[in-house]
VEXDREN-2710 file (C-alpha; in Angstrom, 1 decimal):
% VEXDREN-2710
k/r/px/py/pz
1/UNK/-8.5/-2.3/53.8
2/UNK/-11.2/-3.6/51.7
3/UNK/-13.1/-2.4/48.3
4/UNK/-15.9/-0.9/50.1
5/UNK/-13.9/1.0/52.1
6/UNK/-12.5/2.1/49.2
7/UNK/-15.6/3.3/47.7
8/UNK/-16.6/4.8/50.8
9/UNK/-13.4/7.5/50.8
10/UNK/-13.9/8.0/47.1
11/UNK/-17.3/9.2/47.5
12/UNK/-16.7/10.9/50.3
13/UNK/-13.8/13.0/48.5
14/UNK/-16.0/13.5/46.1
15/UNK/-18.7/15.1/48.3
16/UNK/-17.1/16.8/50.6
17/UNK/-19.9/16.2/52.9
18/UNK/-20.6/12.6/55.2
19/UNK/-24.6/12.9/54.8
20/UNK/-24.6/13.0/51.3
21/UNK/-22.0/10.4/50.8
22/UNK/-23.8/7.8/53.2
23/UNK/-27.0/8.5/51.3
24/UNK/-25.3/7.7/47.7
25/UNK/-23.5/5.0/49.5
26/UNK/-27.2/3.7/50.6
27/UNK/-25.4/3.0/54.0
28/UNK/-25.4/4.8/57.5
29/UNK/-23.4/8.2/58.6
30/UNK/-22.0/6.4/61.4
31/UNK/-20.9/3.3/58.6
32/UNK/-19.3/5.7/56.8
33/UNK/-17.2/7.2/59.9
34/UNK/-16.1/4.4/60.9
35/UNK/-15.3/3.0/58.0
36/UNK/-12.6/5.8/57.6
37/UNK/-11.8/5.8/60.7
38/UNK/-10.0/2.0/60.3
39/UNK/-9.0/2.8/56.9
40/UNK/-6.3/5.9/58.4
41/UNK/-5.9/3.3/61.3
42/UNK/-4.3/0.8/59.1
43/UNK/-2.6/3.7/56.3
44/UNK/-1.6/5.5/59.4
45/UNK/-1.9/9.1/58.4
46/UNK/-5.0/10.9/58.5
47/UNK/-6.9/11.5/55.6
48/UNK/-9.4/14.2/55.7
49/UNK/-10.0/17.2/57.8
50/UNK/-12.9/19.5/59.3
51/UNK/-13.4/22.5/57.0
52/UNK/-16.6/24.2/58.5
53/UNK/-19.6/21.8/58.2
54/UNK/-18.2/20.1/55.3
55/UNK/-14.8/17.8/55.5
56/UNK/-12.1/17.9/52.9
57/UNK/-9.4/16.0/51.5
58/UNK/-5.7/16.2/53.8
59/UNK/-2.5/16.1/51.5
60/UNK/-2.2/12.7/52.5
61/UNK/-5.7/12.3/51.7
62/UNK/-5.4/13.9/48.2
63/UNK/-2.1/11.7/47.5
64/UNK/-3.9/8.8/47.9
65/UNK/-7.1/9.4/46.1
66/UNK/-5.1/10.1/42.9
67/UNK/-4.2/6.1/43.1
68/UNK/-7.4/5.1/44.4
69/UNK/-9.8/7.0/42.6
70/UNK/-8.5/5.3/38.6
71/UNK/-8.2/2.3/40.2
72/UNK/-11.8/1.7/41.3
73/UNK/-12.6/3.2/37.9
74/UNK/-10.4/0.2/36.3
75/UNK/-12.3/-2.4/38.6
76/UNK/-15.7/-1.3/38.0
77/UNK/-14.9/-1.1/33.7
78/UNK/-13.5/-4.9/34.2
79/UNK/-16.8/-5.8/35.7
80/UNK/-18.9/-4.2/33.4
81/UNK/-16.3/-6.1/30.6
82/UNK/-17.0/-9.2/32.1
83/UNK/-20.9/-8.6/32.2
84/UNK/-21.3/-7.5/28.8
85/UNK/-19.1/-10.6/27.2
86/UNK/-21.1/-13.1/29.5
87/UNK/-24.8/-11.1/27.6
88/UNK/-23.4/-9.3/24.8
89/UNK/-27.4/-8.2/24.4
90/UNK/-27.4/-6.4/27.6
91/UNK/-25.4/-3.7/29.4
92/UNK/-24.8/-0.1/29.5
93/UNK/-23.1/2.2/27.1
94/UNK/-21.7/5.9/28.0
95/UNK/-22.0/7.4/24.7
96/UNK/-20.4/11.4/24.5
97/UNK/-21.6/13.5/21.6
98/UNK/-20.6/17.3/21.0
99/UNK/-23.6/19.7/21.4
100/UNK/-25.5/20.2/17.7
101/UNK/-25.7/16.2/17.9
102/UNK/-27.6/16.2/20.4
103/UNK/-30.5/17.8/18.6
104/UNK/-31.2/14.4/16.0
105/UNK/-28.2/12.4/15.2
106/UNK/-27.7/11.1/18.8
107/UNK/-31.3/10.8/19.5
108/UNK/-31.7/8.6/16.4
109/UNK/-29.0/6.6/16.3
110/UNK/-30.3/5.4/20.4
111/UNK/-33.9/5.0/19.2
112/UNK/-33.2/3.0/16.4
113/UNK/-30.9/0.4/17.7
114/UNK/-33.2/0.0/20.6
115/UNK/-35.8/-0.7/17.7
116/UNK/-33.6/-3.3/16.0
117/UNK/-34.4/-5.6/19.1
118/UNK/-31.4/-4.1/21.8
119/UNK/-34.2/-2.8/24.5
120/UNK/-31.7/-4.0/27.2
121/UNK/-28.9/-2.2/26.5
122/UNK/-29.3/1.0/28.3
123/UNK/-27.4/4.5/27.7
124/UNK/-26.1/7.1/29.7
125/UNK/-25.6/10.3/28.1
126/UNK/-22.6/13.1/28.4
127/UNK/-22.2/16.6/26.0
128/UNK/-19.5/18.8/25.5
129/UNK/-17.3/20.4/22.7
130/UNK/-15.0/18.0/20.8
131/UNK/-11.7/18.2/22.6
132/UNK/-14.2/17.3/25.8
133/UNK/-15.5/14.4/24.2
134/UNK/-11.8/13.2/23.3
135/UNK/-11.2/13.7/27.0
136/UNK/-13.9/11.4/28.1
137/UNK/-12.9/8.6/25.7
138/UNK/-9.7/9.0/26.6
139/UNK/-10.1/9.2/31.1
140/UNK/-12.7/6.1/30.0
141/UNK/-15.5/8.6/31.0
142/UNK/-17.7/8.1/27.9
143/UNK/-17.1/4.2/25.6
144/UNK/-17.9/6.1/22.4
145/UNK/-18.5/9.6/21.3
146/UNK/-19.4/11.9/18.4
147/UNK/-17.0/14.6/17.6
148/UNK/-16.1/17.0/14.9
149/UNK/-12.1/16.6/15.1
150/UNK/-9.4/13.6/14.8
151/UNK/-6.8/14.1/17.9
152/UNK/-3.5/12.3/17.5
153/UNK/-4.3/10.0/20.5
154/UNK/-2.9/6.5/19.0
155/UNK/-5.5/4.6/21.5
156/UNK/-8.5/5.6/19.6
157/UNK/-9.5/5.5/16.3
158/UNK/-12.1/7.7/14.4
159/UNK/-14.7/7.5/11.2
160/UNK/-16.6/9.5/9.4
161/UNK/-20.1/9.5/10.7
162/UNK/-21.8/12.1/8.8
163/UNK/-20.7/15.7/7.5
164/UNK/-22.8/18.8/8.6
165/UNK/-24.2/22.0/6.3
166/UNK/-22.5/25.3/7.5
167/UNK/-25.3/28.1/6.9
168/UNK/-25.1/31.6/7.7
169/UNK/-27.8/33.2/10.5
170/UNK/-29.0/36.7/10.4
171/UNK/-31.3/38.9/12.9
172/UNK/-34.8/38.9/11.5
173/UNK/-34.0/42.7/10.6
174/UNK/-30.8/42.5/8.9
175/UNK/-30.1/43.8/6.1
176/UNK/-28.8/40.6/4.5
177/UNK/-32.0/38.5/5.7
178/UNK/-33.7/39.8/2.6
179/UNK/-31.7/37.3/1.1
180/UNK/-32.0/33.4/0.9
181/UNK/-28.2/32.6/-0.2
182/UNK/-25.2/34.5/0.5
183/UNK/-21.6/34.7/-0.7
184/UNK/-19.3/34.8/2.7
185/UNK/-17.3/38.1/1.4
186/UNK/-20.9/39.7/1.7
187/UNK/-21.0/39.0/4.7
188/UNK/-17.2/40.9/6.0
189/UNK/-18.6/44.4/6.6
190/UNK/-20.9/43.2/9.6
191/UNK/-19.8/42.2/12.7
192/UNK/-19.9/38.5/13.9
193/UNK/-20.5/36.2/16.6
194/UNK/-18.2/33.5/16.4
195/UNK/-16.9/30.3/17.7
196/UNK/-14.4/30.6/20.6
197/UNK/-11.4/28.7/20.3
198/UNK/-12.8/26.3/23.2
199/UNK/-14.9/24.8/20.5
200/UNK/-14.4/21.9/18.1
201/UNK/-15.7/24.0/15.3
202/UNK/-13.6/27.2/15.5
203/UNK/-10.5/25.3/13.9
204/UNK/-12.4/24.3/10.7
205/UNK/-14.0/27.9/10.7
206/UNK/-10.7/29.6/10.8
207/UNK/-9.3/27.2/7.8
208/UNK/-12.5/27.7/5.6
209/UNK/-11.9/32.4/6.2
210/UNK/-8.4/31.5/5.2
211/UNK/-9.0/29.9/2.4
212/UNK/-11.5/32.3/1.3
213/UNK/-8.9/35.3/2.7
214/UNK/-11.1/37.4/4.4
215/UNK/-11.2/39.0/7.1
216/UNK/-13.8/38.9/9.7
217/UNK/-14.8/41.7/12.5
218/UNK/-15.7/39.1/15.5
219/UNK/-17.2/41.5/18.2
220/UNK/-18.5/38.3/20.9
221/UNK/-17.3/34.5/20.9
222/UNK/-18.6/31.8/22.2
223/UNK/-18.8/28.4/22.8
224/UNK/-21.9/26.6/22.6
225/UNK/-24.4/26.7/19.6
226/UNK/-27.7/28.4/21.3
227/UNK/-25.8/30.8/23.1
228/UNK/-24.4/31.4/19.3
229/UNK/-28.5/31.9/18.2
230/UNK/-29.6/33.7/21.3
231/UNK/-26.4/37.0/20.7
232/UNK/-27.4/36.9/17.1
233/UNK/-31.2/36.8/17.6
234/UNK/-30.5/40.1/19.9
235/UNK/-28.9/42.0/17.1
236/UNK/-25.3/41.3/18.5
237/UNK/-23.9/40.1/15.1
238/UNK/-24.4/37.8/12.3
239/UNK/-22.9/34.0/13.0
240/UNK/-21.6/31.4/10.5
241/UNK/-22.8/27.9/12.5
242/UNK/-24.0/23.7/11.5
243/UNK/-27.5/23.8/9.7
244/UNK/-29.3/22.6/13.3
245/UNK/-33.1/21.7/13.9
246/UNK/-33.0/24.6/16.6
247/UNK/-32.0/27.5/14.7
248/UNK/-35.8/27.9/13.4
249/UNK/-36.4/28.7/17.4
250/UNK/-34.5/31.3/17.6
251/UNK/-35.5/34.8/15.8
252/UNK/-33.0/34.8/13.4
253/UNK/-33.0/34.0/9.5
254/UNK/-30.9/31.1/7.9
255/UNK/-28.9/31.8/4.7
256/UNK/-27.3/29.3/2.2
257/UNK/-23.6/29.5/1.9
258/UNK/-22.8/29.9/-2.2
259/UNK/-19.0/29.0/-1.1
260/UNK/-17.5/25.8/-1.8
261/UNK/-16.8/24.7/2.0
262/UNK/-14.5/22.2/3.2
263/UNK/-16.6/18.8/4.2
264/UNK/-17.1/19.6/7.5
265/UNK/-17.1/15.8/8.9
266/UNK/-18.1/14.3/12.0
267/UNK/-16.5/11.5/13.2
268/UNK/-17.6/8.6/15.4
269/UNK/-14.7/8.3/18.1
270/UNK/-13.9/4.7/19.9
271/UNK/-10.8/3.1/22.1
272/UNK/-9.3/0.4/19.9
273/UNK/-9.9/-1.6/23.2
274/UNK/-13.0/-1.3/23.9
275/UNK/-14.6/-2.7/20.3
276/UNK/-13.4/-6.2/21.9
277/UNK/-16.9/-5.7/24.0
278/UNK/-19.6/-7.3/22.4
279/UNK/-22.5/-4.9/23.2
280/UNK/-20.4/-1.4/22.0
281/UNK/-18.9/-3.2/18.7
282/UNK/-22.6/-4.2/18.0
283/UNK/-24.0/-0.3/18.9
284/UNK/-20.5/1.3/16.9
285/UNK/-21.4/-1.5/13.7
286/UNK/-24.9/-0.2/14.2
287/UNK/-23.7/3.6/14.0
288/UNK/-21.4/3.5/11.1
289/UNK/-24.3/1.2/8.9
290/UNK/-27.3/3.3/9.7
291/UNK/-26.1/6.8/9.5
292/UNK/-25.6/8.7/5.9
293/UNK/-23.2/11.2/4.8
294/UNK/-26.2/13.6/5.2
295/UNK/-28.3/13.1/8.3
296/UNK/-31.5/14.8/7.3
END
């Protein structure tokens, strides 16, 4: 067998489909069926089977790809590794950031180090909640990522990137958007939107009630910031959520929180190993120097 072979039945267990993986494969259908066809020759079992017009995976076939899929993964990061230390001013960087980073931290930080003089280092993007952006670092999905909690995971290490304002948001109408700050045990006799426990922020939420010792009626959860600002903008409840750019698009009313939160930090997320590559130790440097404690 051979690496391109290789690649071929990756994509192709991927896809599900032998069109679409000879057209990412930039190669011929009949390439690709042939391709497979030596590869079971030489394995000796058969590795994928007809399932209507598509093809899918054989337990043999799923057996194998959960060898070969990581290890193509681990050859293709070595290359890269060996690219980036030959031109440390070039390369590509997967760079995870949870959701409300998305809106001006991540956006900046990009901007500005292609500014500095790094217009060949080129970035791939991927979003998620925090424990998703741990995953990525940690399947070597994403080289660095933006998250709002610290996992035990000895392989990577975390700092504090920033810290974000928690504000209260009310429906236009509300009786409480009459006001411009507001105490959190004025808030307990309305019903709330809240953070499911999918999301980064719901453990620091729940610590912050407990500490104050109330006792909110949650009537909706969910997971993702918008969808947070679109229930409340439709009268479904009042939300406690990060002071973000997009909340003034929304038809909803921001409060001030009078309580003395928690610091609610964000942490810049890395694999020990990887700051030995010159281009992401530069861009994590670059991070940590150019970001305050409050991003305005």
């Amino acid at each position: 067998m051979n690496l391109r072979q290789l690649e071929f039945f990756v994509t192709l267990a991927q896809t599900e489909h032998m069109t679409q993986t000879a057209k990412e494969s930039n190669t011929s259908q009949p390439n690709i069926s042939h391709a497979m066809t030596m590869l079971e020759q030489e394995i000796g079992v058969t590795l994928f089977e007809k399932k209507g017009r598509n093809i899918q995976l054989t337990r043999h076939g799923r057996i194998f790809y959960e060898y070969v899929a990581p290890a193509l993964a681990e050859i293709e990061k070595g290359q890269r590794k060996l690219q980036e230390m030959v031109d440390p001013d070039s390369g590509e960087i997967q760079f995870g950031f949870i959701f409300t980073m998305g809106a001006n931290l991540a956006p900046k930080l990009t901007q500005s180090f292609h500014q500095k003089g790094y217009q060949k280092i080129n970035f791939e993007f991927q979003q998620g909640n925090s424990n998703q952006i741990i995953q990525m670092l940690l399947d070597d999905r994403i080289d660095i990522g933006i998250c709002s909690k610290v996992s035990s995971d000895s392989e990577l290490i975390y700092q504090i990137l920033t810290q974000e304002e928690m504000v209260v948001v009310v429906p236009l109408e509300h009786p409480l958007a009459k006001h411009n700050t507001i105490s959190l045990r004025e808030t307990i006799q309305y019903p709330y939107v809240y953070y499911s426990k999918q999301s980064g922020l719901r453990p620091y939420l729940d610590q912050q009630i407990k500490n104050l010792k109330l006792d909110l009626n949650i009537v909706c959860e969910l997971e993702e910031d918008h969808s947070i600002l679109g229930f409340v903008g439709q009268n479904y409840g009042i939300a406690i959520m990060p002071n973000i750019p997009s909340i003034s698009s929304f038809p909803v009313k921001k409060l001030t929180i009078t309580d003395a939160l928690e610091d609610r930090n964000i942490y810049l997320a890395v694999k020990k190993n990887n700051l030995e590559i010159p281009v992401l130790k530069k861009f994590y440097d670059f991070c940590l120097e150019n970001t305050n404690k409050k991003w305005d």
